[in-house]
C-alpha positions in Angstrom: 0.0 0.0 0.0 1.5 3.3 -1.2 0.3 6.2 1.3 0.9 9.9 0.4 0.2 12.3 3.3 -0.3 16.0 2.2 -0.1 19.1 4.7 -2.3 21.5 3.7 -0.1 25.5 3.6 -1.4 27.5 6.9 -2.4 30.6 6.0 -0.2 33.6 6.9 -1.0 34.1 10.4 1.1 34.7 13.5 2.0 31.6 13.8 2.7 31.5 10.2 6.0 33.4 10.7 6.3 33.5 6.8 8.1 36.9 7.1 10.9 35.6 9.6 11.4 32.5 7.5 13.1 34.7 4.5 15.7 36.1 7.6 16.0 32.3 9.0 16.9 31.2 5.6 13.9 28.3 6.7 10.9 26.9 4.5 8.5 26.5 7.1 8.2 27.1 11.1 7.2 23.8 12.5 6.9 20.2 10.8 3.6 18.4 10.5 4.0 16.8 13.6 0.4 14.7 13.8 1.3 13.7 10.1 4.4 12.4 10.8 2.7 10.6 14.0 0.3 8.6 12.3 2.8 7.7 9.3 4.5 5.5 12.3 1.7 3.9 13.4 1.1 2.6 9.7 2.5 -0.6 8.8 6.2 -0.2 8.8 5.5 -2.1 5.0 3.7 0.4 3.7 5.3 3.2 1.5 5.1 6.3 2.7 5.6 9.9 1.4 5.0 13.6 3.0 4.4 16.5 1.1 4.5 19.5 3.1 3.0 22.6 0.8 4.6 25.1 3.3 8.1 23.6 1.9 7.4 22.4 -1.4 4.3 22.2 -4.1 2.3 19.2 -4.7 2.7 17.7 -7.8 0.1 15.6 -9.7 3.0 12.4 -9.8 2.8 12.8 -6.2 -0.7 11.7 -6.2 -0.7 9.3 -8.5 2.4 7.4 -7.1 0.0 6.6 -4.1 -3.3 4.6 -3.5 -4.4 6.9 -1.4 -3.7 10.3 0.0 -4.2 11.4 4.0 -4.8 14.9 4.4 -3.9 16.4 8.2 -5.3 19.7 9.0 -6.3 23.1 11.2 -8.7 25.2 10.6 -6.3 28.0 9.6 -5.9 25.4 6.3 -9.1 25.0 4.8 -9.0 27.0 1.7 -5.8 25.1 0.9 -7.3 21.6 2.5 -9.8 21.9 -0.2 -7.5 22.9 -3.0 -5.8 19.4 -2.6 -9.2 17.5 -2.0 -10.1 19.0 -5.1 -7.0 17.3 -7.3 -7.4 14.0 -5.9 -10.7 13.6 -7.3 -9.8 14.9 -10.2 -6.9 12.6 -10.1 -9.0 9.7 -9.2 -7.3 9.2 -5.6 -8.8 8.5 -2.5 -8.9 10.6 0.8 -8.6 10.1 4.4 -9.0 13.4 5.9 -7.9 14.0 9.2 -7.4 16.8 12.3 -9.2 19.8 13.4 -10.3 20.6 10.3 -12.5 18.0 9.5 -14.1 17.5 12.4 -15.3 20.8 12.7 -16.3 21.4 8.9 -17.4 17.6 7.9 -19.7 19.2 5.8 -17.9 21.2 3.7 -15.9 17.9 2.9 -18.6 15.6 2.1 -16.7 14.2 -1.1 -13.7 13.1 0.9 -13.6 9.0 0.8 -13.0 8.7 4.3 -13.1 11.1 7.3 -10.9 10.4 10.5 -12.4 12.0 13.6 -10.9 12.0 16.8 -7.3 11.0 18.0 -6.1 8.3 16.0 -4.2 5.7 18.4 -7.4 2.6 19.2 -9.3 3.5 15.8 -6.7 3.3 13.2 -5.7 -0.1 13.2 -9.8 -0.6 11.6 -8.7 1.9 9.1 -6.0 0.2 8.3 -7.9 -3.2 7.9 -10.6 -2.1 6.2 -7.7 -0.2 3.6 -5.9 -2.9 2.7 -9.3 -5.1 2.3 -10.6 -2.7 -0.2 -14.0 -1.0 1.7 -12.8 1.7 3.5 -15.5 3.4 5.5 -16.7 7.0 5.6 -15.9 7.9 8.4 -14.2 6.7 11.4 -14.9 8.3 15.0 -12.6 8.1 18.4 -15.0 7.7 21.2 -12.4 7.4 24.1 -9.2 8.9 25.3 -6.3 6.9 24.3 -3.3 6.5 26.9 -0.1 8.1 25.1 1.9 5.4 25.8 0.6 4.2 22.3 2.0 6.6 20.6 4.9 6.4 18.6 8.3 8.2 18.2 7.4 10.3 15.0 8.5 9.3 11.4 11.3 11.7 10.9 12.7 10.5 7.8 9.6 11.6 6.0 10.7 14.9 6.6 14.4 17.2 5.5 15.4 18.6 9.2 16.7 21.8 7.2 13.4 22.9 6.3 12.4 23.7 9.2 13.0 26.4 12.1 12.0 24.0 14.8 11.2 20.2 15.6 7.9 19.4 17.4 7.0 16.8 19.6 3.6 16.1 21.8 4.5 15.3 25.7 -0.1 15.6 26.9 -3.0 16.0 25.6 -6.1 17.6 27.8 -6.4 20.7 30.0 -7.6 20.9 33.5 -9.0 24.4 32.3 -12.7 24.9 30.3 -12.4 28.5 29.0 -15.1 28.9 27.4 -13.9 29.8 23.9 -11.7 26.8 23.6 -12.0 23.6 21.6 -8.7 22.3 23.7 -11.4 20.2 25.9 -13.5 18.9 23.2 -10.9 17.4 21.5 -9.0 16.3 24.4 -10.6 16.3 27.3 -10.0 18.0 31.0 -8.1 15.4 32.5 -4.5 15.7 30.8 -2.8 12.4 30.1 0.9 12.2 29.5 3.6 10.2 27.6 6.0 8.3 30.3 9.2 9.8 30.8 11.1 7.6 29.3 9.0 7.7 25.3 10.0 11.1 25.8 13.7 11.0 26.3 13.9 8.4 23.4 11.7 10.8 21.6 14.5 13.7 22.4 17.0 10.7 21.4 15.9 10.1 18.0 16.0 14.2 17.2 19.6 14.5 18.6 20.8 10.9 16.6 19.6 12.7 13.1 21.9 15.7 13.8 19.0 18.6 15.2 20.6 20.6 17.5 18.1 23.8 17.6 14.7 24.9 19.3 12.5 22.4 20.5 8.6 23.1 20.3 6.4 20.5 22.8 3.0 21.9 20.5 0.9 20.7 24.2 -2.2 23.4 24.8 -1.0 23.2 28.7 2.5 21.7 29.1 2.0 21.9 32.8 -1.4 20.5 33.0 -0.3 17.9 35.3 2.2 19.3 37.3 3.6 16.6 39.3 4.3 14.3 36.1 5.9 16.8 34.4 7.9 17.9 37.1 9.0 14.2 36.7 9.8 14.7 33.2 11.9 17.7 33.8 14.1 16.3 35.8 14.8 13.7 33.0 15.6 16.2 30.7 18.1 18.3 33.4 19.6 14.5 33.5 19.4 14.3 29.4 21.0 17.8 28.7 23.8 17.4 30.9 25.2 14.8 29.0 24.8 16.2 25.7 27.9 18.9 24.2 25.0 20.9 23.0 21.8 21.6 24.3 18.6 22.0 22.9 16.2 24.7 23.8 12.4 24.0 24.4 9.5 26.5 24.2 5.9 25.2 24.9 2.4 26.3 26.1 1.3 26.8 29.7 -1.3 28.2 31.7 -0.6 31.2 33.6 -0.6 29.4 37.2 3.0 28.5 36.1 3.7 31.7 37.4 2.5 30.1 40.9 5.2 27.5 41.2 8.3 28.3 42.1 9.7 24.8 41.9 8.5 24.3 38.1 10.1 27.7 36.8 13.1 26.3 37.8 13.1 23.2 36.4 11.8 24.2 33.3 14.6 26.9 33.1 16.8 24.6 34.2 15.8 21.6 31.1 16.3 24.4 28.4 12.9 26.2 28.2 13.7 29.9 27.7 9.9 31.1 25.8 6.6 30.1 27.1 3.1 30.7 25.5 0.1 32.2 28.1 -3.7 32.4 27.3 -3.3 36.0 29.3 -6.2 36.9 27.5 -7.2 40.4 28.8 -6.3 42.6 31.6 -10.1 43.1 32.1 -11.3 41.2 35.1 -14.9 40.9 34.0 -14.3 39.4 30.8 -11.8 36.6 32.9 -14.9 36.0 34.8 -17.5 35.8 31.6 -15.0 33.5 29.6 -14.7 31.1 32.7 -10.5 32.2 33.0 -10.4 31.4 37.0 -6.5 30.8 36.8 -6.1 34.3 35.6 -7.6 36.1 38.3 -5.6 34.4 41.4 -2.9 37.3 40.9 -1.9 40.3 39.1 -1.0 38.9 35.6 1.4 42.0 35.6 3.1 39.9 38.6 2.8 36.7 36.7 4.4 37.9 33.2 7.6 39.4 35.6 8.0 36.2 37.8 8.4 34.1 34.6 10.5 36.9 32.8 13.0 36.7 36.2 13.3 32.8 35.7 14.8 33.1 32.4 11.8 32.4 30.4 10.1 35.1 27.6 6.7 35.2 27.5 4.7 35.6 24.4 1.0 36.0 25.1 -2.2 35.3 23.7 -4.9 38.0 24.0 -8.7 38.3 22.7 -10.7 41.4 21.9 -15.1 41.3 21.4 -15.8 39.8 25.0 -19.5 40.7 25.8 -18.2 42.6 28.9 -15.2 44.2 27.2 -15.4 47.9 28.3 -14.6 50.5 25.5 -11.3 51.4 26.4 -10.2 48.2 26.4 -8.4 48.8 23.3 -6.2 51.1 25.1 -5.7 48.5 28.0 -4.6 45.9 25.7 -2.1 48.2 24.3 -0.6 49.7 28.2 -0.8 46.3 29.4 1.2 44.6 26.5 4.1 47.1 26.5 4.1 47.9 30.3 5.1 44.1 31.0 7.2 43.7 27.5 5.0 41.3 26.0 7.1 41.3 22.7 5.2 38.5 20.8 1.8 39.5 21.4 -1.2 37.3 19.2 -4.0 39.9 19.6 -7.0 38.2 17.9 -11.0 39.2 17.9 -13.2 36.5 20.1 -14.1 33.8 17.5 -16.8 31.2 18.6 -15.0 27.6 17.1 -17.7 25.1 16.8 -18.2 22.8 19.8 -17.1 25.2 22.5 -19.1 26.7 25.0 -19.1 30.2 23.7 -20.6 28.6 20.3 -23.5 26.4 21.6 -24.2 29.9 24.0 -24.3 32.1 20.8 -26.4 29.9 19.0 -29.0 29.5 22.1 -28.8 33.7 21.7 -29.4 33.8 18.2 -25.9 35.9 17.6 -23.9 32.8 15.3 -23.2 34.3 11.8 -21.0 32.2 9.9 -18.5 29.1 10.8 -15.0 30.9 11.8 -11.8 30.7 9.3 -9.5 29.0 12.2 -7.4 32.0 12.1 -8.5 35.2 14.7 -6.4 37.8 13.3 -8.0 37.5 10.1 -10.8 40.1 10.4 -13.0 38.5 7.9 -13.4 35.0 9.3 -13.2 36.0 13.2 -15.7 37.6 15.3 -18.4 35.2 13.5 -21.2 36.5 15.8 -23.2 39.8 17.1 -20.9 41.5 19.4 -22.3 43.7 22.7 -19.7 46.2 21.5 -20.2 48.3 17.8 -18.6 46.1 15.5 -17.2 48.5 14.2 -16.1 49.6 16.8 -14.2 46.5 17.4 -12.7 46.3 14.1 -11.4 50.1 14.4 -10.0 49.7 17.6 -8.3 46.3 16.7 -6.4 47.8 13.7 -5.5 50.9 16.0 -4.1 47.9 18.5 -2.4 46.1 15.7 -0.9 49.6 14.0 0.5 50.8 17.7 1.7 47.5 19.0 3.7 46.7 15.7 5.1 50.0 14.9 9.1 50.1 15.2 9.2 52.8 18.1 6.2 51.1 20.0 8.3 47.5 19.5 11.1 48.7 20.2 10.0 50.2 23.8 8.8 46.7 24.4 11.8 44.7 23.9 13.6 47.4 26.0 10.9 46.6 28.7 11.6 43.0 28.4 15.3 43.2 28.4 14.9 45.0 31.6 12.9 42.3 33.6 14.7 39.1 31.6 16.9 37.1 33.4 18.7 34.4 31.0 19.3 31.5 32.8 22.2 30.5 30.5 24.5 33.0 28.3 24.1 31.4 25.1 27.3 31.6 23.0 26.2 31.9 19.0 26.5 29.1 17.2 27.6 29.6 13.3 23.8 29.4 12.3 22.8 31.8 14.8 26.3 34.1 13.3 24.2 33.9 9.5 21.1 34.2 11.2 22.3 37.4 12.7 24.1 38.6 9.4 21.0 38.2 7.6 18.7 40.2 10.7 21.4 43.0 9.0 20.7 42.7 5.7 16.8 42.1 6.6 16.0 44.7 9.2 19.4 46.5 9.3 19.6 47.5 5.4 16.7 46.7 3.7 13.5 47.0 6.0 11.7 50.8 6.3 13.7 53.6 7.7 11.9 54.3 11.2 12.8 50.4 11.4 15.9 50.3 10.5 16.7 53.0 13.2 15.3 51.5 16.0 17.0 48.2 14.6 20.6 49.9 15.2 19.7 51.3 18.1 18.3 47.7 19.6 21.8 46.1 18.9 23.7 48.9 20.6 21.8 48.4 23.4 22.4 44.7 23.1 26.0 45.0 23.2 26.8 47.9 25.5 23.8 46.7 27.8 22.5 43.2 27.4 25.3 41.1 26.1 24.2 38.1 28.1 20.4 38.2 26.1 22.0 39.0 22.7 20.7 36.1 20.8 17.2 36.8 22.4 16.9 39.7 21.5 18.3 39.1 17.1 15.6 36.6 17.9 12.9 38.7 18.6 13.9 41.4 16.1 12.9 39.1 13.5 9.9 38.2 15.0 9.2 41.9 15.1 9.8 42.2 11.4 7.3 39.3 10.9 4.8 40.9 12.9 5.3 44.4 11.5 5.0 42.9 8.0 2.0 40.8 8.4 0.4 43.5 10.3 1.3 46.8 8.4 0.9 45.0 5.1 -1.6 46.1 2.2 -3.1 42.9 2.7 -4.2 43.2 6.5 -6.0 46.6 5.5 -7.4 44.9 2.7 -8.9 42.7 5.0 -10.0 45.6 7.4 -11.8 47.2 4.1 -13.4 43.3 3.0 -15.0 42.9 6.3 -16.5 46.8 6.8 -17.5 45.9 3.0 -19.0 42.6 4.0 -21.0 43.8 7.3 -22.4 47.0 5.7 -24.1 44.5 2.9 -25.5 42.9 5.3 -26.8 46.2 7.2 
């Protein structure tokens, strides 16, 4: 059986980093990690192929080589999901489609063969059967909660390590949290179940025998979701790193109670994380309380974003405009609160109701749903896919007056200052030779060729750096770059175009 698995290209979001990739001399940000999964739990017999459209274009022979194609997928990659459904019907292949994506638009993919709902560890081996015996089923659904001790060590050599900026790997899946807005629990659960230690150092194993020595992503919605197991794990890593001439780095997501343990700061600084993602959200407390955000209200979250910054760890936040209780200058908090704590990644998105969350089934009770959500909430068009308490206009003005401040060079550049200030690397990272053309090309990029308010603040960032901040130099050529993808993606003629598209689309509808 010849299997071709195709990865759909994410649409240029934050998470994208499309603009950052041209400085990183990198094809894509991340592999497709749930791909690459489920190619190992295939029959090691099988022939197997990835095409990855963020790194390289799908060709017809590609489809014809196999019997049939599998299709993983986000939300964020429908339009291009569809694009490749569309070819291998035309190409007379079958489809297995896969992820997020399908299970939350199964109707918009009514002519895929076969659709694959749920995690894929107790139903796939009937898949498999029912493949190789020639009547493959429409749809296959997960009803329980594998353990993760199923799950394999990915299948790396599906993939070119050079592609990519960094490796993923999966250590739970679950979150003890129900925010109301998240899907995390319905495809997951609330009770987080981890890999065992020891699948994830040979997991770390097999990334260090092919040669990666760079970042390490563990793509978990809440790392620390069960504290006391992965206080275990970290541990094991401290133990794994010390033996190792070069370490890796790790970066992950965490809930904001991190913040409240002393003991697990240190042991992550301590394994080699030096970013962490939060879901801060918003500064306003009443829209904490409406979204069901309990862990964010324990303490001040300006507190929370410092303690984490002083154990060597940057955090890049997650925040949400169009809460019903959202007062109207929250635009304006948004904005104080983001630079105040230096906060230099900062994912602002409009509140998007993602079918089979809470804040979906309550909209639709109200009567306020308006269209199925793009997966992406900084794209204006396809967020904010219900009535909002606030003028929705209002909401889309004040957003792009967010985006515009947030992500202009002087505005940035205050912001890193404020993070260097409250930083405290763990570890002085000497730079490596990539990291030396990395940082060569940041000069060309943002030094040379990038706007001229930009390129001054640019020059005066490394002057700081050196004279000021030696010992976070590497951080902060890091976060330059993300700057430039942020200001690009963000200032571009294309994110006003979307600003225009969605007054347009609203004012239609009057």
């Amino acid at each position: 059986m010849k299997i071709l698995f195709v990865y759909p290209r994410v649409s240029e979001t934050f998470w994208s980093f499309r603009h950052a990739l041209r400085v990183v001399h990198r094809k894509a940000a991340f592999p497709p990690l749930g791909a690459l999964t489920v190619a190992a739990l295939l029959p090691s017999a099988w022939e197997k192929r990835l095409v990855d459209l963020n790194v390289r274009e799908l060709r017809d022979e590609d489809i014809l080589w196999s019997d049939c194609v599998f299709i993983s997928a986000m939300l964020a990659q429908k339009d291009s999901a569809r694009t490749v459904v569309d070819r291998c019907l035309r190409l007379g292949r079958k489809t297995v489609g896969g992820g997020p994506l399908f299970k939350s638009y199964r109707d918009d993919f009514q002519d895929v063969d076969c659709l694959f709902i749920g995690e894929a560890e107790d139903i796939l081996p009937r898949l498999v059967s029912d493949l190789e015996k020639g009547r493959l089923q429409t749809c296959y659904e997960a009803v329980g909660r594998p353990s993760l001790e199923k799950v394999p060590i990915p299948e790396w050599d599906l993939i070119d390590f050079n592609d990519y900026v960094s490796m993923s790997i999966q250590y739970s899946r679950g979150c003890p949290f129900d925010c109301e807005f998240c899907d995390i629990v319905v495809l997951n659960g609330r009770v987080p179940r981890t890999k065992a230690d020891d699948q994830m150092i040979d997991e770390l194993d097999s990334l260090y025998d092919r040669g990666w020595r760079g970042s390490v992503f563990i793509v978990d919605d809440n790392f620390i979701g069960n504290k006391r197991r992965v206080k275990s794990l970290l541990r094991r890593i401290i133990r794994w790193q010390a033996g190792r001439q070069k370490r890796l780095t790790f970066f992950t997501e965490a809930s904001v109670d991190l913040a409240e343990d002393e003991e697990l700061m240190t042991l992550m600084a301590a394994a080699g994380f030096n970013k962490v993602f939060l879901g801060i959200e918003t500064p306003a407390e009443q829209s904490l309380v409406e979204c069901g955000k309990s862990q964010n209200l324990r303490r001040s979250l300006s507190e929370s974003v410092s303690v984490i910054h002083a154990h060597g760890m940057a955090v890049m936040g997650g925040f949400i405009i169009g809460f019903d209780n959202d007062p109207p200058d929250i635009f304006e908090r948004q904005v104080n609160f983001i630079q105040k704590n230096g906060i230099t990644a900062a994912m602002i998105g409009l509140l998007t109701a993602i079918p089979g969350t809470r804040l979906y089934q309550r909209l639709e009770r109200e009567g306020r749903l308006l269209f199925k959500p793009s997966g992406d909430n900084t794209d204006i068009s396809g967020s904010l896919n219900f009535i909002p308490k606030m003028d929705r206009q209002a909401i889309i003005n004040g957003y792009q007056w967010v985006m515009n401040t947030i992500y202009s060079p002087e505005m940035y550049y205050r912001r890193m200052l404020a993070f260097l200030r409250s930083y405290r690397p763990c570890v002085e990272t000497s730079m490596e030779r990539n990291d030396l053309f990395t940082f060569l090309r940041s000069l060309w990029y943002l030094g040379l060729q990038d706007v001229k308010p930009s390129r001054k603040y640019y020059w005066r960032l490394l002057k700081e750096g050196i004279s000021t901040y030696r010992q976070s130099f590497s951080d902060m050529v890091t976060m330059a770059i993300y700057g430039y993808h942020f200001r690009t993606l963000f200032w571009s003629p294309q994110f006003s175009k979307k600003l225009e598209d969605c007054r347009s689309r609203f004012e239609s509808r009057g």
